[in-house]
ZALO-140114 format. One line per field, with one value per residue (C-alpha): residue in three letters; x, y, z. Coordinates in nm, 2 decimals, padded with zeros to 4 digits, always signed. Layout:
N
resn: ALA, ...;
px: X, ...;
py: Y, ...;
pz: Z, ...;
This chain:
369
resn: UNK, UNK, UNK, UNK, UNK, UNK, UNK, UNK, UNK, UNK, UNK, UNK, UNK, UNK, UNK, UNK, UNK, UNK, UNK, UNK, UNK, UNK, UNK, UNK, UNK, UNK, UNK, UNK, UNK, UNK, UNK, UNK, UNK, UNK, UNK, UNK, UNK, UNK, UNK, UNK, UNK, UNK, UNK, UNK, UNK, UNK, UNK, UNK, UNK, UNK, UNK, UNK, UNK, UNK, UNK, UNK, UNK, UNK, UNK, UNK, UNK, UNK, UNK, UNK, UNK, UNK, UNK, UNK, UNK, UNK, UNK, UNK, UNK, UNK, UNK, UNK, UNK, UNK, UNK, UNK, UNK, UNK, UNK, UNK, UNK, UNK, UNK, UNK, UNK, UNK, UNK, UNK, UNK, UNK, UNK, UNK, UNK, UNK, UNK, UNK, UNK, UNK, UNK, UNK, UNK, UNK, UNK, UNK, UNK, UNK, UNK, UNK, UNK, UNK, UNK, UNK, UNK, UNK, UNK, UNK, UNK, UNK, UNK, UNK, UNK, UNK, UNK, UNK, UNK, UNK, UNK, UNK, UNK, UNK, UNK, UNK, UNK, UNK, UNK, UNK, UNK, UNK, UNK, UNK, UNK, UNK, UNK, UNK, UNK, UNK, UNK, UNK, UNK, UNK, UNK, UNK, UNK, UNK, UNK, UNK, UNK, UNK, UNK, UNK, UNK, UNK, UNK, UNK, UNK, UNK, UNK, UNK, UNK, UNK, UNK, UNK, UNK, UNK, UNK, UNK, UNK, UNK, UNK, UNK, UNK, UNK, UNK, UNK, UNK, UNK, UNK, UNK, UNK, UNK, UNK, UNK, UNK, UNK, UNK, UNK, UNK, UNK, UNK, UNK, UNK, UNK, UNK, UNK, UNK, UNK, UNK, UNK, UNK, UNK, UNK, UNK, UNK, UNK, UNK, UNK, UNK, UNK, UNK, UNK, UNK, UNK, UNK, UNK, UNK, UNK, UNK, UNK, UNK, UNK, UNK, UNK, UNK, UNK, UNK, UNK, UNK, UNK, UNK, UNK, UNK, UNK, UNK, UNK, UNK, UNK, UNK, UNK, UNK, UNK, UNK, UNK, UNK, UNK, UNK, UNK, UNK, UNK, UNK, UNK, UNK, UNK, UNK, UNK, UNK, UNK, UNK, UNK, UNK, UNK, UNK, UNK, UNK, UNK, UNK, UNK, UNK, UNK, UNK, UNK, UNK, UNK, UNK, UNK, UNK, UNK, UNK, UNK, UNK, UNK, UNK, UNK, UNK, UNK, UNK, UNK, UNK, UNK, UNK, UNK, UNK, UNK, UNK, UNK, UNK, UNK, UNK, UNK, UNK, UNK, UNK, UNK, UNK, UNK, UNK, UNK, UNK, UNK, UNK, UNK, UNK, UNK, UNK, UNK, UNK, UNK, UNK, UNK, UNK, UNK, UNK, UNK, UNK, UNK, UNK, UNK, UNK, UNK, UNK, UNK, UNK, UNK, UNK, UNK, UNK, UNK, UNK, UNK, UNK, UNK, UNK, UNK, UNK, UNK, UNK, UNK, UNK, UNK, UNK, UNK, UNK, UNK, UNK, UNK, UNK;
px: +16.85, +17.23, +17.44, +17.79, +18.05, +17.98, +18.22, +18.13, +18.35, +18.24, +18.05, +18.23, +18.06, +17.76, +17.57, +17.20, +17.06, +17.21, +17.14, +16.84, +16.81, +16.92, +16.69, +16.40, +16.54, +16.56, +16.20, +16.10, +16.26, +16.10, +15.76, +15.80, +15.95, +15.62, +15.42, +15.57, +15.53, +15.16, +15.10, +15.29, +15.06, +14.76, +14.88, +14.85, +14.52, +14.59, +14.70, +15.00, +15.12, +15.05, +15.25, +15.56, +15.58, +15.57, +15.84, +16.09, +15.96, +16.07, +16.42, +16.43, +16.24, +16.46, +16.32, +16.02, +15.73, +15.79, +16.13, +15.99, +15.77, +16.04, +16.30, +16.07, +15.93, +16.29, +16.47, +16.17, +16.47, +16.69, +16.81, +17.13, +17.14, +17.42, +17.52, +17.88, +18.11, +17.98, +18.04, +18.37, +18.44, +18.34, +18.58, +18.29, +18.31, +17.95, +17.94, +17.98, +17.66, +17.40, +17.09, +17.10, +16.79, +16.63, +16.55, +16.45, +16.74, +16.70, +16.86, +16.98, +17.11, +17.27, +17.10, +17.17, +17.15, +16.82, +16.66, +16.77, +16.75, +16.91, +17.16, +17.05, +17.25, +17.32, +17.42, +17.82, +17.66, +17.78, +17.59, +17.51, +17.41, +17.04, +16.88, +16.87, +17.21, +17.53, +17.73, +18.06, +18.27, +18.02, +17.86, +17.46, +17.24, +17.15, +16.81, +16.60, +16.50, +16.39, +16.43, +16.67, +16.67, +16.96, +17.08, +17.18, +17.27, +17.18, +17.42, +17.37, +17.48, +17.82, +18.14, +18.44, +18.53, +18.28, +18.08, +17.99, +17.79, +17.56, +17.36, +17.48, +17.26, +16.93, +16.88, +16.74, +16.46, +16.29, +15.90, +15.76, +16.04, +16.07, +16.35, +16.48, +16.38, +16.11, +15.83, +15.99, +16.00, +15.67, +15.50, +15.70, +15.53, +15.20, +15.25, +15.40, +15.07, +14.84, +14.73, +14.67, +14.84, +14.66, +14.60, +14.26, +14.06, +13.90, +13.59, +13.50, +13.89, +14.04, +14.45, +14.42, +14.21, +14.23, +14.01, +13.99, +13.74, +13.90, +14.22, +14.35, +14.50, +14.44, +14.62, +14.51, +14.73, +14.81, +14.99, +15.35, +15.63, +15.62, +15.26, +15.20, +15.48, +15.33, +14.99, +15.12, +15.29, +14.94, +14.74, +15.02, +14.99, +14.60, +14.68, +14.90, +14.71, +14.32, +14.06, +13.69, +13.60, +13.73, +13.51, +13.44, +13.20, +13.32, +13.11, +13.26, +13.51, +13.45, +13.39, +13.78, +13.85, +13.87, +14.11, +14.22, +14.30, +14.54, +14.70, +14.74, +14.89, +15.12, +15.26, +15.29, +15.46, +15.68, +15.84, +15.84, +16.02, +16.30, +16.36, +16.39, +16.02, +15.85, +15.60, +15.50, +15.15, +15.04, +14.76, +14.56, +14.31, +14.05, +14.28, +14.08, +13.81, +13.87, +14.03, +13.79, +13.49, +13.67, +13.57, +13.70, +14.03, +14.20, +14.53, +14.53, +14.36, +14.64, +14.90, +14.76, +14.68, +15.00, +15.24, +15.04, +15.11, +15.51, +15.54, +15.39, +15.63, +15.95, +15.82, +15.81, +16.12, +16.35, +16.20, +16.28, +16.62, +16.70, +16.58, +16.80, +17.09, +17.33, +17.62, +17.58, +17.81, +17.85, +17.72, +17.40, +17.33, +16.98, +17.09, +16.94, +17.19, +17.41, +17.42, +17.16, +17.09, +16.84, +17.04, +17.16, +16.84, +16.85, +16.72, +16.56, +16.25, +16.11, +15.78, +15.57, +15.22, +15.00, +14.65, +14.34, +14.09, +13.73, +13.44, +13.36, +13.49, +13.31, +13.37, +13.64, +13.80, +14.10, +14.07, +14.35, +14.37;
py: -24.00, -23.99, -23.73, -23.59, -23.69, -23.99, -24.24, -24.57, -24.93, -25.18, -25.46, -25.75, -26.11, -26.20, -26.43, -26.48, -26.39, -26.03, -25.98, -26.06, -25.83, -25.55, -25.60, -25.61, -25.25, -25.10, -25.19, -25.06, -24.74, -24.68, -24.75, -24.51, -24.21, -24.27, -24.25, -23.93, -23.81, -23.90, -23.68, -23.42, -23.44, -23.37, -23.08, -22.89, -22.80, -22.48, -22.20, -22.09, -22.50, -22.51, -22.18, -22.27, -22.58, -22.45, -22.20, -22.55, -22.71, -22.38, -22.42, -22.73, -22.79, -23.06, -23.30, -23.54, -23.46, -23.73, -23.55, -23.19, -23.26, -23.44, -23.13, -22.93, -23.14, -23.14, -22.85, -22.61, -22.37, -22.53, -22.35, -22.59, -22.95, -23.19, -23.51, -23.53, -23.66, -23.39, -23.13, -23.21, -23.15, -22.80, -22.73, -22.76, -22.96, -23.10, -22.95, -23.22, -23.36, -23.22, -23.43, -23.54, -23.50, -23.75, -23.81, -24.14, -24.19, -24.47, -24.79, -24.92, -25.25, -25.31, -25.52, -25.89, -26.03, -26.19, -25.86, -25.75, -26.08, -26.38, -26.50, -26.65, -27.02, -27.09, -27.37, -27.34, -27.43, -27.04, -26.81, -26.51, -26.14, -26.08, -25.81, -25.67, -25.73, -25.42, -25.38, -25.54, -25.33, -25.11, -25.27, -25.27, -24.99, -24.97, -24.93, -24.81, -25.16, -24.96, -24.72, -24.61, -24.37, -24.11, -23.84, -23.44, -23.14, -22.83, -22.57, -22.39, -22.71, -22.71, -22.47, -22.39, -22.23, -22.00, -22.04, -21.69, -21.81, -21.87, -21.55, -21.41, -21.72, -21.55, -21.16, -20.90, -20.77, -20.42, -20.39, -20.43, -20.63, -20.93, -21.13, -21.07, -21.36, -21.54, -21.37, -21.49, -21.85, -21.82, -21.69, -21.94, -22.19, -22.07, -22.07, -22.40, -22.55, -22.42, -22.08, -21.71, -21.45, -21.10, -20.83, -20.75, -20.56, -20.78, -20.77, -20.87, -20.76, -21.07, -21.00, -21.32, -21.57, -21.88, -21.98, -22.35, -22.27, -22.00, -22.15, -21.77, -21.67, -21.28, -21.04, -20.72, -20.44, -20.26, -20.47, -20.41, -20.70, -20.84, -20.90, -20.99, -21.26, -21.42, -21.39, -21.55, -21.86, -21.90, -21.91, -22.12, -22.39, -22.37, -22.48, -22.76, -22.88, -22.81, -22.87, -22.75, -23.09, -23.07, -23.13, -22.74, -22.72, -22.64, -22.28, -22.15, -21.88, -21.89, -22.26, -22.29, -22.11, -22.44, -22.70, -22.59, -22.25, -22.37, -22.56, -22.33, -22.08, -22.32, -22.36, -21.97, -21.93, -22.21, -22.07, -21.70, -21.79, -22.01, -21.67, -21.46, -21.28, -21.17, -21.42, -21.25, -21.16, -21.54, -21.69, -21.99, -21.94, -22.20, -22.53, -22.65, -22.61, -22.78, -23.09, -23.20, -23.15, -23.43, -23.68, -23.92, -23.94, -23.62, -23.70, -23.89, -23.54, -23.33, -23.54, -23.56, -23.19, -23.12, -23.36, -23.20, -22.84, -22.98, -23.19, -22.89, -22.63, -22.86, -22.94, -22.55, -22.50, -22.75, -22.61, -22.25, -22.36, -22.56, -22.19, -22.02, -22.21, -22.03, -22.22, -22.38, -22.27, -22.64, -22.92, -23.06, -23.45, -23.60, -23.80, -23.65, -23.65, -23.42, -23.03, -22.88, -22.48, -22.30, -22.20, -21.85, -21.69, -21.40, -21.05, -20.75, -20.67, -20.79, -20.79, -20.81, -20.76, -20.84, -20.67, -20.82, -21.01, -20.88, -21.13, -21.24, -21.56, -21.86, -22.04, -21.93, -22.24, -22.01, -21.72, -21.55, -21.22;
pz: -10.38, -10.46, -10.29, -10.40, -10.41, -10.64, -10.59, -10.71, -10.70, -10.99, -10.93, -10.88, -10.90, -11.09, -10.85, -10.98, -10.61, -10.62, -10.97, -10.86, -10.56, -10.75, -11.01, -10.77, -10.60, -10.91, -11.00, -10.68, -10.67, -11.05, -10.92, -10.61, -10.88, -11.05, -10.80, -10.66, -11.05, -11.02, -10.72, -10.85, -11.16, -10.93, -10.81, -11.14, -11.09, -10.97, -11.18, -10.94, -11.00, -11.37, -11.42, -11.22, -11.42, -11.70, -11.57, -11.56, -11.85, -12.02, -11.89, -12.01, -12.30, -12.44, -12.10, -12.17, -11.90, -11.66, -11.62, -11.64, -11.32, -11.14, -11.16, -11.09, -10.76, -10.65, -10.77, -10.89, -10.92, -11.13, -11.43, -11.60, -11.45, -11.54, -11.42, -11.18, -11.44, -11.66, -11.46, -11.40, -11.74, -11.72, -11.43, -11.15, -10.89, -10.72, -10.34, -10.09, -09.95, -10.23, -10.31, -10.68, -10.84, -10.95, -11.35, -11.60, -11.84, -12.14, -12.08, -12.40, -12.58, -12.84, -13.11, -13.14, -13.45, -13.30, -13.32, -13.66, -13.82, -13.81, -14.10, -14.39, -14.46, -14.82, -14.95, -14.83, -14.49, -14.40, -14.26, -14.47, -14.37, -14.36, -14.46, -14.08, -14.06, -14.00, -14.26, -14.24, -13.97, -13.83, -13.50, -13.46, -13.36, -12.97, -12.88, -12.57, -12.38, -12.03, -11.79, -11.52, -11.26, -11.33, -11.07, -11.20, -11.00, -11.09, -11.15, -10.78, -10.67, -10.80, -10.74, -10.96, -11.28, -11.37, -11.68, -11.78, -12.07, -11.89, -11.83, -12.17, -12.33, -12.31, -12.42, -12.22, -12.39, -12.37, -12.26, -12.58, -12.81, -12.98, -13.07, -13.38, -13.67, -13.44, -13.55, -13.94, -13.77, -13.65, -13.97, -14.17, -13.99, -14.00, -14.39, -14.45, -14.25, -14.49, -14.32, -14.44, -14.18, -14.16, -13.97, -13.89, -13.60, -13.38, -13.19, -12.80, -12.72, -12.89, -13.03, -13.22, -13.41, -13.58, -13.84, -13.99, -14.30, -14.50, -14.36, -14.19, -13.85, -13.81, -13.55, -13.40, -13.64, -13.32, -13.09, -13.02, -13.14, -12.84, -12.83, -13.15, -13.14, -12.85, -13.00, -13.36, -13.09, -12.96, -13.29, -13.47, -13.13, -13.24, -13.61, -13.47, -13.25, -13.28, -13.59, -13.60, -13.53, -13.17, -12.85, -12.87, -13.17, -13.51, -13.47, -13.17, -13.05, -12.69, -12.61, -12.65, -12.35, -12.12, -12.28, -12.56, -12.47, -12.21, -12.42, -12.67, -12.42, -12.23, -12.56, -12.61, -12.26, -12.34, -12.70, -12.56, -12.21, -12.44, -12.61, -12.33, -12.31, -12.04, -11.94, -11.66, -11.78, -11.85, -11.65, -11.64, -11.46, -11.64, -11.54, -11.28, -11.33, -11.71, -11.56, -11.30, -11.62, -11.81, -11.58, -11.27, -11.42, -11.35, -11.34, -11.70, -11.88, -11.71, -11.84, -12.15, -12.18, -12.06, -12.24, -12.58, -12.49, -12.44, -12.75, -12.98, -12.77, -12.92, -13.27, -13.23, -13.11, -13.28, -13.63, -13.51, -13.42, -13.72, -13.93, -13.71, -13.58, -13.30, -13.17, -12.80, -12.55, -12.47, -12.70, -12.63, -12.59, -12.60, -12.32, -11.98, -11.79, -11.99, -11.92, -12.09, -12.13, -12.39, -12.70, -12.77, -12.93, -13.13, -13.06, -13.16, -13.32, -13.67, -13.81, -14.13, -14.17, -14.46, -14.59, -14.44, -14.63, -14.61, -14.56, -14.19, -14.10, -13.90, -13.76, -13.56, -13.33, -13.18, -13.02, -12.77, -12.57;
């Protein structure tokens, strides 16, 4: 693990036997960060494990899973990580002597013409461009050919000129609000997958359920905003995610409460803690015993479980971003080692409600409280 200050000379040389040696350390130290990753994954049996990492996955819901686990195995309380030359760019310096932690970042290449396609030869004896081939003054795309291990430091870690925007990029919400437009996000994408919203009272204390035959998702007409948004995120991660012909049975509202439930609320915790809410009341109390039903492989349905609950958070997310676009304090690269904080979301409370439809719906596939 790296510590700060970074200073590195370039490599001079190019003998085969260190480029070899190098390439054999690098290859090690990848397949020691995944076996850390691999123990870390076992540990989210619990309820208290699969919570907290869902509190850093939150923070950084832009990070794959593999990178999700290992901030939060290193630094579980990170909050804005950055790699050194980054931060230097903001005015911060890395404190002497901190422990980078440790992240994959993409290797990429540039594409040879032996990717995209070698040139054709007419009958000049030149070669021509192919079809794969740049156009003339632009050079060719670069593409992901591996992985490296990268090194950020989270924002505790650093010292310097302060960055005030950072506690202003979340609002402080009131017991009981929502943030302004989400609930509009959310319902917008309830509609656009085919789904009926209504309101309608529930029985056996339910604030939500999703129906896949009449194609509806119905809310409890007396929850506050704050409630009923994080009920809509929970439903909605149901339509994206579930079908009546899932391992539950197409009949049931009950048999979803292992699995599918916890995916469906990881996904709820996820969108309302990027927009500030209180996620203080979310529990999962059904994880282990879940994963150790699925079979011997434990580890594979936890990373499978989880890296589905992430994926459908950020299709979420970017779409509710993309609706709603506020500026970034500082401007966010895919890359992972660039700074990355949640973007400003909005606030206050919105809500629309429609009339409920009467017959009784089965079967029911999602059902939250």
């Amino acid at each position: 693990m790296s510590t700060a200050p970074e200073h590195r000379s370039p490599r001079r040389g190019g003998r085969a036997g260190r480029h070899q040696v190098d390439e054999d350390t690098r290859r090690e130290r990848l397949e020691q960060f995944h076996a850390t990753l691999s123990d870390q994954v076992l540990t989210l049996t619990s309820s208290t494990a699969w919570t907290n990492w869902l509190r850093t996955a939150a923070r950084f819901h832009h990070y794959s899973l593999n990178n999700t686990l290992s901030i939060w195995a290193q630094h579980p309380d990170a909050t804005h990580v950055a790699g050194y030359r980054t931060w230097q760019s903001l005015g911060r310096q890395v404190r002497k002597g901190e422990q980078g932690i440790q992240i994959l970042a993409p290797v990429t290449r540039r594409a040879e013409q032996s990717d995209t396609g070698a040139g054709n030869t007419g009958s000049t004896g030149r070669s021509s461009p192919s079809k794969g081939d740049p156009p003339a003054g632009e050079s060719s795309p670069r593409r992901m050919v591996g992985v490296r291990i990268a090194h950020v430091f989270d924002y505790s870690q650093t010292e310097g000129q302060p960055l005030a925007d950072f506690e202003a990029i979340r609002p402080t919400l009131l017991t009981g609000q929502a943030p302004d437009r989400l609930w509009d996000g959310l319902t917008l994408q309830v509609a656009e997958a085919g789904f009926q919203l209504a309101d309608e009272a529930l029985s056996n204390g339910a604030n939500g359920r999703t129906n896949f035959t009449d194609r509806t998702v119905l809310l409890r007409p007396d929850l506050d905003p704050a409630q009923r948004v994080k009920t809509l995120t929970h439903e909605l991660a149901h339509v994206s995610l579930h079908t009546p012909q899932d391992d539950v049975g197409a009949a049931s509202t009950v048999g979803c409460r292992g699995r599918q439930e916890v995916e469906a609320e990881s996904v709820a915790f996820l969108v309302a803690s990027a927009h500030g809410m209180d996620t203080a009341q979310y529990s999962f109390p059904y994880v282990a015993g879940w994963a150790q039903q699925q079979g011997t492989d434990i580890e594979a349905t936890l990373r499978e479980t989880a890296g589905r609950a992430l994926s459908t958070a950020h299709r979420i997310l970017d779409r509710l971003d993309r609706d709603n676009p506020a500026p970034l304090p500082v401007a966010e690269d895919a890359a992972p080692v660039s700074l990355l904080v949640a973007p400003a979301r909005l606030d206050g409370a919105a809500h629309q409600r429609r009339s409920a439809p009467g017959p009784a719906r089965t079967p029911d596939v999602g059902m939250s409280r």
